[in-house]
C-alpha positions in Angstrom: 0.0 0.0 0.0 1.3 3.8 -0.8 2.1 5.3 2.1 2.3 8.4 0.7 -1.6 7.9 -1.0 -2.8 6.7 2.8 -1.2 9.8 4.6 -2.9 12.1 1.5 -6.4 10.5 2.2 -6.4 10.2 6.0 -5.4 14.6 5.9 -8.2 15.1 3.6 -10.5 13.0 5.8 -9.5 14.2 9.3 -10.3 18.2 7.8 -13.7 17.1 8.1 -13.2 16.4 11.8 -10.6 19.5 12.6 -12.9 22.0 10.5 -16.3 20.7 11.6 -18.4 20.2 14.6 -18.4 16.7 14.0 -17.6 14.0 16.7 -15.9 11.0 15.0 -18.4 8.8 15.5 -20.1 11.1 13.4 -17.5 11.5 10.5 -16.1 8.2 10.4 -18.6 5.6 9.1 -19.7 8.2 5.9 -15.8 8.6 5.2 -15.7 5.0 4.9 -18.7 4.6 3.1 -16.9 7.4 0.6 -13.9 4.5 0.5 -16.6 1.7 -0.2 -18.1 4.1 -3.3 -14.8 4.5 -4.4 -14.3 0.9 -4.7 -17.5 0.1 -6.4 -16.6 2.6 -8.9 -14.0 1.4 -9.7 -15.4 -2.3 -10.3 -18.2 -0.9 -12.1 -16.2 0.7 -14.8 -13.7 -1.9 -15.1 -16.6 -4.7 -15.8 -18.3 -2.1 -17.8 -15.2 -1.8 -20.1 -14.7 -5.1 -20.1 -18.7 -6.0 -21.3 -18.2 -3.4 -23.6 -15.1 -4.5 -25.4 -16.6 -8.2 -25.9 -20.4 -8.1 -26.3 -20.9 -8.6 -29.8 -24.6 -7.2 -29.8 -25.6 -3.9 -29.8 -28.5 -4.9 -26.3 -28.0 -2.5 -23.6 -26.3 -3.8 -20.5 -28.0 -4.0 -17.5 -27.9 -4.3 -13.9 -28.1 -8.1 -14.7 -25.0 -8.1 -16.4 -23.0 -6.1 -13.6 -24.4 -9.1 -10.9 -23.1 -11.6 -12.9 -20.5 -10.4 -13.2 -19.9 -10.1 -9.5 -20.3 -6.2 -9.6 -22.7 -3.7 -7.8 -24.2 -1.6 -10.7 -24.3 2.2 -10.0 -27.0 3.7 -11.9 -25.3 7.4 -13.6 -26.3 9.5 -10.3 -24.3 6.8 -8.5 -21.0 7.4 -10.1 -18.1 9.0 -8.9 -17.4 10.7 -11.5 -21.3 11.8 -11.7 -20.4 13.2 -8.0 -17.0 14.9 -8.5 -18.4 17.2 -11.4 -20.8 19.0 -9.7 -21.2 22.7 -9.6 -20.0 24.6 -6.6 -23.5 25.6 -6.3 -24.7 21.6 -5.7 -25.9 20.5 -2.3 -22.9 17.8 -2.1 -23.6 16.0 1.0 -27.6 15.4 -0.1 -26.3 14.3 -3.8 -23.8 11.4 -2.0 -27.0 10.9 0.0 -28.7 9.8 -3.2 -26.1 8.1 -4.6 -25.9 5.8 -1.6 -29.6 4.9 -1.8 -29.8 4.5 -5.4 -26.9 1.8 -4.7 -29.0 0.0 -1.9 -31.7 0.4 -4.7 -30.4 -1.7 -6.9 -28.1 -4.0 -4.7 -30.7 -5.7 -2.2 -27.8 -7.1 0.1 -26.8 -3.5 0.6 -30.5 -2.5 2.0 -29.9 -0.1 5.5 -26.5 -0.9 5.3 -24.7 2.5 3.4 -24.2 6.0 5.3 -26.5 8.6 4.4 -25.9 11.2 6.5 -23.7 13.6 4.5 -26.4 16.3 4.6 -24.7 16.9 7.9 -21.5 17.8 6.9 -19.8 20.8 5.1 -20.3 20.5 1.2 -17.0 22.1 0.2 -15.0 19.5 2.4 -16.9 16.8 0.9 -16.2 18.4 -2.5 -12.3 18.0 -1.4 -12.7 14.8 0.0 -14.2 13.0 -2.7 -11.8 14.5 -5.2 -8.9 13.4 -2.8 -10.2 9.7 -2.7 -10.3 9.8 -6.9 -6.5 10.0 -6.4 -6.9 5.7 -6.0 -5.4 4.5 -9.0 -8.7 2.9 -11.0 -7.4 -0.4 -11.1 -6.3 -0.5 -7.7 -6.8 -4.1 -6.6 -9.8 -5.3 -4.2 -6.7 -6.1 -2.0 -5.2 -2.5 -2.4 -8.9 -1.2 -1.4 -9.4 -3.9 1.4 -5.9 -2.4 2.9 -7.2 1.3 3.0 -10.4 0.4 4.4 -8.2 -1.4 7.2 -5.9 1.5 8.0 -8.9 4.1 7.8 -10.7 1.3 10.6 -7.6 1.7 12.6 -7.0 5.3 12.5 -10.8 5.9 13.5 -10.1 3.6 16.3 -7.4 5.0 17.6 -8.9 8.9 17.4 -12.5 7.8 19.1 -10.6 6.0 22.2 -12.9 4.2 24.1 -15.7 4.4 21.4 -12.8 2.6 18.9 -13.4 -0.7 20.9 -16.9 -1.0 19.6 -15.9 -2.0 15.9 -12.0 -2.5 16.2 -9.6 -5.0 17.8 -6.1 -4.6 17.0 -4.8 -6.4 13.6 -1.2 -7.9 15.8 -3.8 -9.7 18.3 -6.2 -10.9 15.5 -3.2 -12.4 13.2 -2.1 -14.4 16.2 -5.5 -15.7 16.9 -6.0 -16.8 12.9 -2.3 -17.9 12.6 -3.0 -20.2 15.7 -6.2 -21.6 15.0 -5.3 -21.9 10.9 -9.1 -21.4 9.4 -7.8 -23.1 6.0 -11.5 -24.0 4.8 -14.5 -24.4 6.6 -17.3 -22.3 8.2 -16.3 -19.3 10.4 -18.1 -17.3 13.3 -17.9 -14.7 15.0 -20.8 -13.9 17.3 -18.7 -10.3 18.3 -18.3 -9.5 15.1 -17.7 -5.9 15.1 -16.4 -4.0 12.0 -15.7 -8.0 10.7 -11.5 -7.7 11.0 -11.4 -11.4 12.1 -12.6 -12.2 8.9 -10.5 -10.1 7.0 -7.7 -11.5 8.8 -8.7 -15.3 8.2 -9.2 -14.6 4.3 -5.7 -12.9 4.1 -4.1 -16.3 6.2 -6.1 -18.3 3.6 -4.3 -16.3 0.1 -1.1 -16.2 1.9 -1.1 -20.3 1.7 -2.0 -19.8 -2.1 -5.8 -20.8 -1.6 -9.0 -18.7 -2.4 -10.7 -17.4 0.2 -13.9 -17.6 -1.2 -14.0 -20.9 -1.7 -12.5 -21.9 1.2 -14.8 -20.6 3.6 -17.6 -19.1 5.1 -18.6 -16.7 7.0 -20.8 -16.3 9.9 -21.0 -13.1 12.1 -23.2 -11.4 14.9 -23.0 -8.1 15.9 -25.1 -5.8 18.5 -24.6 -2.7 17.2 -26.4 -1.5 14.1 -23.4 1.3 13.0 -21.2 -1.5 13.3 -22.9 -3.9 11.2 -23.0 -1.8 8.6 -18.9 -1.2 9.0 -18.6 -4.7 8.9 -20.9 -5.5 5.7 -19.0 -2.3 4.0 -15.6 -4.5 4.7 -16.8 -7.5 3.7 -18.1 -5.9 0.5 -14.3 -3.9 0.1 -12.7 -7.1 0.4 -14.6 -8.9 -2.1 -15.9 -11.5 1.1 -19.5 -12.9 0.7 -20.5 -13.1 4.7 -24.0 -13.6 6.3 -23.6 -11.2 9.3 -27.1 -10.7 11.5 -28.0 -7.6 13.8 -28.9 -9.1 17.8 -27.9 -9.6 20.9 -25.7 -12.6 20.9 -26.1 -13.3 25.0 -29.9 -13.8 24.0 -30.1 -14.2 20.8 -28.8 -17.6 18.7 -29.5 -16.4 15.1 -27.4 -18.8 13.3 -28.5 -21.9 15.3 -25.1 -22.6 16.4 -24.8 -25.4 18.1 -22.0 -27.7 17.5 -21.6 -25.9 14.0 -18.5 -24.3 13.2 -15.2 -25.3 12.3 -13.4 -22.0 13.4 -15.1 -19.2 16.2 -13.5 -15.9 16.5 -14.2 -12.9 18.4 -13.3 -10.1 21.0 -16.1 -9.4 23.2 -17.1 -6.9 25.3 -15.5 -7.6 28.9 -16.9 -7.8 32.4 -20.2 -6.9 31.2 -22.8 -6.7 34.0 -26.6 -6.3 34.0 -27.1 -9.5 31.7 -30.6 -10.9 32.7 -29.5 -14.5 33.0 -33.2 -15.5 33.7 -33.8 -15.6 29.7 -30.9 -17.6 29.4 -32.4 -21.0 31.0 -32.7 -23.8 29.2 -30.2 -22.6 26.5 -27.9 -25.2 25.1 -25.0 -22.8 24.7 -24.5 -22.7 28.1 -24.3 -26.1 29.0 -21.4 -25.6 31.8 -23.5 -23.3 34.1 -25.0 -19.9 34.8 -22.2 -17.6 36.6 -23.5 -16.6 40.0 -21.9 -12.8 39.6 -23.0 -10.4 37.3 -20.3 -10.4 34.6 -20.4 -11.9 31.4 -17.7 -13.4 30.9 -18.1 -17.1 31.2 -21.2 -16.8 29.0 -19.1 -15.5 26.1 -16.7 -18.4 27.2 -19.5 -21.0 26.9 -20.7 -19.5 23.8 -17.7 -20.1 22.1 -16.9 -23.6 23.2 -20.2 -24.9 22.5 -20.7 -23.4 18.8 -17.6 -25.4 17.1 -18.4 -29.1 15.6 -16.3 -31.9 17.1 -13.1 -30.7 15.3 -13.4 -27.3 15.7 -10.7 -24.7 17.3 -11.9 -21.2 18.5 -9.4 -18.0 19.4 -10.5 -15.6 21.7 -9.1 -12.4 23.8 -10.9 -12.3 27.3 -9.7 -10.2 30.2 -7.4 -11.6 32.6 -9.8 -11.7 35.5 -11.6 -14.5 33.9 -8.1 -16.5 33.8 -8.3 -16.9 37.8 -12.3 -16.1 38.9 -13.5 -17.7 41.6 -16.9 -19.0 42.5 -19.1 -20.1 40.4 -16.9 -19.3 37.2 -14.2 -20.8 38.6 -16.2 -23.9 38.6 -17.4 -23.5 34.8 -13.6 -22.9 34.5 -13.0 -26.8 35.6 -15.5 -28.2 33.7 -13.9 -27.2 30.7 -10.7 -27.6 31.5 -11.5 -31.6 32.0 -12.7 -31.8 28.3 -9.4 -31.8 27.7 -10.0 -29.3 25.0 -8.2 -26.0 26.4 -5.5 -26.0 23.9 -3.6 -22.6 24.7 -3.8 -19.3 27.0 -1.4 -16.5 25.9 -0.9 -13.2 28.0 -0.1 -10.1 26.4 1.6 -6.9 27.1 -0.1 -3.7 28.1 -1.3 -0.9 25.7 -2.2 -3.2 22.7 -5.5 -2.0 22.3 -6.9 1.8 21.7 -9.6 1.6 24.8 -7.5 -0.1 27.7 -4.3 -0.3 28.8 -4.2 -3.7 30.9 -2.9 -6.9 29.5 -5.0 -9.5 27.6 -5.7 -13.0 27.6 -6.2 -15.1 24.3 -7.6 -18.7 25.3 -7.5 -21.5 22.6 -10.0 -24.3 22.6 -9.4 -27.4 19.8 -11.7 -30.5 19.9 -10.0 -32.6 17.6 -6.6 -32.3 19.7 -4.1 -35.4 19.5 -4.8 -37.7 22.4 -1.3 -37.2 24.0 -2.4 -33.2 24.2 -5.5 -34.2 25.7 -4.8 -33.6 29.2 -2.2 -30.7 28.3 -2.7 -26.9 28.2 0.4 -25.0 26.6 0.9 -21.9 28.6 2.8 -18.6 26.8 3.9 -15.3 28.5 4.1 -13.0 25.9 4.4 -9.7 27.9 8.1 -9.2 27.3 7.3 -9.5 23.6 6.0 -6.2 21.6 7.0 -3.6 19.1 6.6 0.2 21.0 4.7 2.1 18.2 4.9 5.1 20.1 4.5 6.1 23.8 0.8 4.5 24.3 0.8 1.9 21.6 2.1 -1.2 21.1 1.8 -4.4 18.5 3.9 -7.5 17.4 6.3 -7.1 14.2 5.7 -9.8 12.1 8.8 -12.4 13.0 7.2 -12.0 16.9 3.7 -12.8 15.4 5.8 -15.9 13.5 7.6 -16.5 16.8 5.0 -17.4 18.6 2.9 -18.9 16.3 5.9 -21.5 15.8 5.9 -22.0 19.6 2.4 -23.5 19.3 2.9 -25.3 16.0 6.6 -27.2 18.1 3.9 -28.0 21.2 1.4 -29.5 18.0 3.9 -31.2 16.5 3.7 -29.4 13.6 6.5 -28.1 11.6 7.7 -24.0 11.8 7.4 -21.9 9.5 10.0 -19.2 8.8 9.3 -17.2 5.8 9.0 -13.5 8.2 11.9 -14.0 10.5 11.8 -15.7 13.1 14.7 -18.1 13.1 16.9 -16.7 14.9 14.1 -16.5 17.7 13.1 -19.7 17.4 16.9 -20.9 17.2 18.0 -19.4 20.5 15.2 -21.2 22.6 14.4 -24.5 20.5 16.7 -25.4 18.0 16.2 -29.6 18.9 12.2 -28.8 19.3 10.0 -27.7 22.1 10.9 -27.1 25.4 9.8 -25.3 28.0 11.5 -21.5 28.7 11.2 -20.5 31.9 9.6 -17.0 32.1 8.4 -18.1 28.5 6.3 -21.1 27.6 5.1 -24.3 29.6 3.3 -27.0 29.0 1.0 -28.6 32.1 -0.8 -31.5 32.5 -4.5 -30.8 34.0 -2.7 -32.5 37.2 -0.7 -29.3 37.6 -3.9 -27.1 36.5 -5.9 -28.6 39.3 -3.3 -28.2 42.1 -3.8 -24.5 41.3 -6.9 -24.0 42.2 -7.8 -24.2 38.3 -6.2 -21.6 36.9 -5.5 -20.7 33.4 -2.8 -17.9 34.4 0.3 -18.4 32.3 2.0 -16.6 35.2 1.5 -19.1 37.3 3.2 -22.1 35.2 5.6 -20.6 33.3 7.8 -19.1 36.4 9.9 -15.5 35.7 13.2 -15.4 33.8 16.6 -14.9 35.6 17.5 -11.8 35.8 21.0 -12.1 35.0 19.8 -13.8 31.4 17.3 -10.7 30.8 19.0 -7.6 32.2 17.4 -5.0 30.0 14.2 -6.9 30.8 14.9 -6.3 34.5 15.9 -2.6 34.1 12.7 -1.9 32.0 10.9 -3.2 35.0 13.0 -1.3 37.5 11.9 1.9 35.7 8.6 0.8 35.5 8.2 0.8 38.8 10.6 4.2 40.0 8.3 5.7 37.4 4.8 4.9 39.5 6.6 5.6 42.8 7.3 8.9 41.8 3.9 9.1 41.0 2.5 7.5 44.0 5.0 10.6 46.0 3.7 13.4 43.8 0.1 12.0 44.8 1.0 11.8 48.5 2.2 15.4 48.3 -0.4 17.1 46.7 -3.0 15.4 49.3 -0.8 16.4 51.8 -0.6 20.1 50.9 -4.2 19.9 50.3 -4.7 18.7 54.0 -2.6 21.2 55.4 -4.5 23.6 53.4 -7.7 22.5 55.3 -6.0 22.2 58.5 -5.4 26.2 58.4 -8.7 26.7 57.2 -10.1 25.3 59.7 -8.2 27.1 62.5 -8.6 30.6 60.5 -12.7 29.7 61.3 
């Protein structure tokens, strides 16, 4: 992807936040949907070239032509270049409004799903903006447009903060999930499906072993939040993904009947959600293991997950820690599903990986068609000492990491490495004859060992802390660590002390 192109179109985007009253929840679906237009157009007039150049009749070409041809037909008013040649004196914003119905129109899977609130927004930044975006090369590739659409997802993400969680999950933490769990063909879900990046993700793993993605699998989604379905439909459609994605409530809700039905499950849910009215839940086989006493949802998204793969299915999943030792009554879901034998692997990360929190992560693995020697085994990774900084408040994996430990789990599987983005030398200096376990690194227990603490699936706990003397940057990035939150913790303690004092002379001024 150009760089150069990406910077250019996120400016001309941003002007509509930095020279507008818009929030960007407000600004950035209908930017995207201007991407998504972009692409279609560009589609459009290549298959309309293309029909044009080979018909050998003088019929008109119609919408039916552009379907089967795999392309949304834009009816004139629809057209890019329809849009980017009005007058000055043109009510822009209403025009793209048009355009985007007209599209739903005549593409039925489209109905609800494209932006049309550019009324809203300032018609001679639109004017820029969509002559910006006609800078995209027409025969830019759907890869080349699925790429935008991804950076453009992240940038939003990273601008709304907290809001960013809603649709995005970071692309380091959903490579290791599909690298791990290797959907080559089958049916996918994703009952958390947000702006649909798992998918994305899965398709790209899929091309990168030189099969097609679209006949390899298929895709299954859920999502909550109506804005963010249509995000997610928008990337499926920029991609060139076919995916049956449904609007509901997934703790209530079971609108793909998924039982027992997937080969691969996906997803980042929302964590420690509370207020969940578990009295609709009764009776409902995707929680065979038990109702959670507290009010969290954790261990219902747990339960969700393991019960909607088939009998050789594998699900990834980021959870927060807390679920990794709760006690109670999710502590005994916890054992239950430990003593399938089909907990696979639990990864922690580092801090600052995602946009809306700060804390560490957990990514559990479940398989159901593991060997039977790995039956009774859980492979345990610390992977907090293992990041890229981005800059001060963000981090990810670079791609021989990703690779790294990826390879960890396919030594514990028995599989061979791979080694194609870097890793050797990783993988070299900790298991050149095979896997092992690394202190402070990787272990693998036996349920034996998971049992005699107290059922936890804390990779803290099993795979012990390096040696200091073997890590000694390690150990000084932990030293400042902590000097840095004691100064804090002093500069606190001052300023309440002042501010006691403060009240103490008050008081005796009275």
């Amino acid at each position: 992807m150009d760089k150069q192109l990406t910077s250019k179109l996120w400016e001309a985007a941003d002007n509509l936040r930095a020279n507008s009253s818009l929030k960007s929840q407000e600004y950035s679906t209908p930017v995207l949907g201007l991407i998504f237009l972009k692409y279609a157009d560009n589609k459009f007039l290549t298959a309309k070239e293309k029909m044009e150049h080979s018909s050998s009749t003088r019929r008109t070409i119609g919408a039916a032509d552009y379907k089967a041809e795999g392309v949304l037909y834009l009816p004139e008013k629809a057209q890019y270049s329809f849009l980017i040649n009005l007058s000055e004196d043109e009510v822009v914003g209403q025009h793209i409004n048009n355009a985007m119905s007209l599209i739903e129109e005549h593409n039925e899977d489209l109905k609800g799903v494209l932006p049309k609130s550019y009324n809203k927004m300032n018609d001679v930044l639109l004017a820029d903006l969509l002559r910006t975006f006609n800078s995209i090369p027409t025969d830019s590739s759907t890869d080349y447009f699925g790429r935008i659409y991804e950076y453009f997802l992240g940038k939003f993400a990273m601008t709304e903060g907290q809001g960013g969680g809603e649709f995005y999950t970071p692309e380091s933490l959903v490579k290791l999930i599909v690298n791990i769990i290797e959907p080559f063909e089958g049916k996918i879900y994703d009952p958390a499906c947000g702006s649909g990046g798992m998918f994305v993700q899965s398709a790209k793993f899929i091309e990168d072993h030189q099969k097609n993605a679209s006949n390899a699998i298929s895709i299954y989604g859920q999502e909550r939040v109506d804005e963010t379905l249509r995000l997610a439909k928008m990337n499926m459609a920029v991609h060139g993904l076919s995916a049956d994605i449904k609007s509901g409530n997934t703790y209530y809700e079971d609108l793909h009947n998924c039982v027992g039905k997937f080969d691969f499950v996906m997803a980042n849910p929302p964590f420690n959600v509370d207020g969940i009215k578990k009295d609709r839940l009764n009776d409902d086989p995707r929680y065979p293991f038990g109702m959670p006493k507290n009010d969290n949802g954790n261990y219902l998204w747990i339960q969700n997950f393991y019960t909607a793969l088939n009998e050789k299915g594998r699900a990834g999943f980021i959870i927060s820690n807390s679920a990794s030792d709760a006690k109670q009554s999710e502590k005994e879901i916890r054992k239950k599903i430990i003593k399938t034998g089909h907990v696979d692997v639990i990864i922690t990360t580092s801090t600052n990986f995602f946009y809306t929190v700060t804390l560490p992560v957990s990514i559990w693995f479940f398989d159901k068609n593991k060997v039977s020697d790995l039956l009774d085994k859980v492979l345990f990774i610390n992977a907090k000492e293992i990041y890229n900084q981005v800059d001060r408040r963000h981090r990810d994996f670079k791609p021989e990491q990703l690779e790294f430990l990826t390879n960890i789990v396919r030594l514990y599987r028995g599989n061979k490495v791979e080694n194609t983005l870097g890793s050797k030398d990783l993988m070299d200096k900790h298991f050149s004859d095979g896997y092992i376990d690394v202190k402070g690194l990787c272990k693998v227990a036996d349920i034996s060992e998971i049992e005699a603490q107290d059922w936890s699936l804390n990779p803290g706990r099993y795979v012990g802390v390096e040696d200091e003397e073997d890590d000694g940057l390690v150990f000084n990035d932990r030293l400042s660590e902590l000097n840095n939150k004691l100064k804090g913790l002093n500069e606190k303690a001052g300023e309440l002390e002042r501010k006691i004092q403060n009240n103490i002379k008050e008081i005796l001024r009275n």
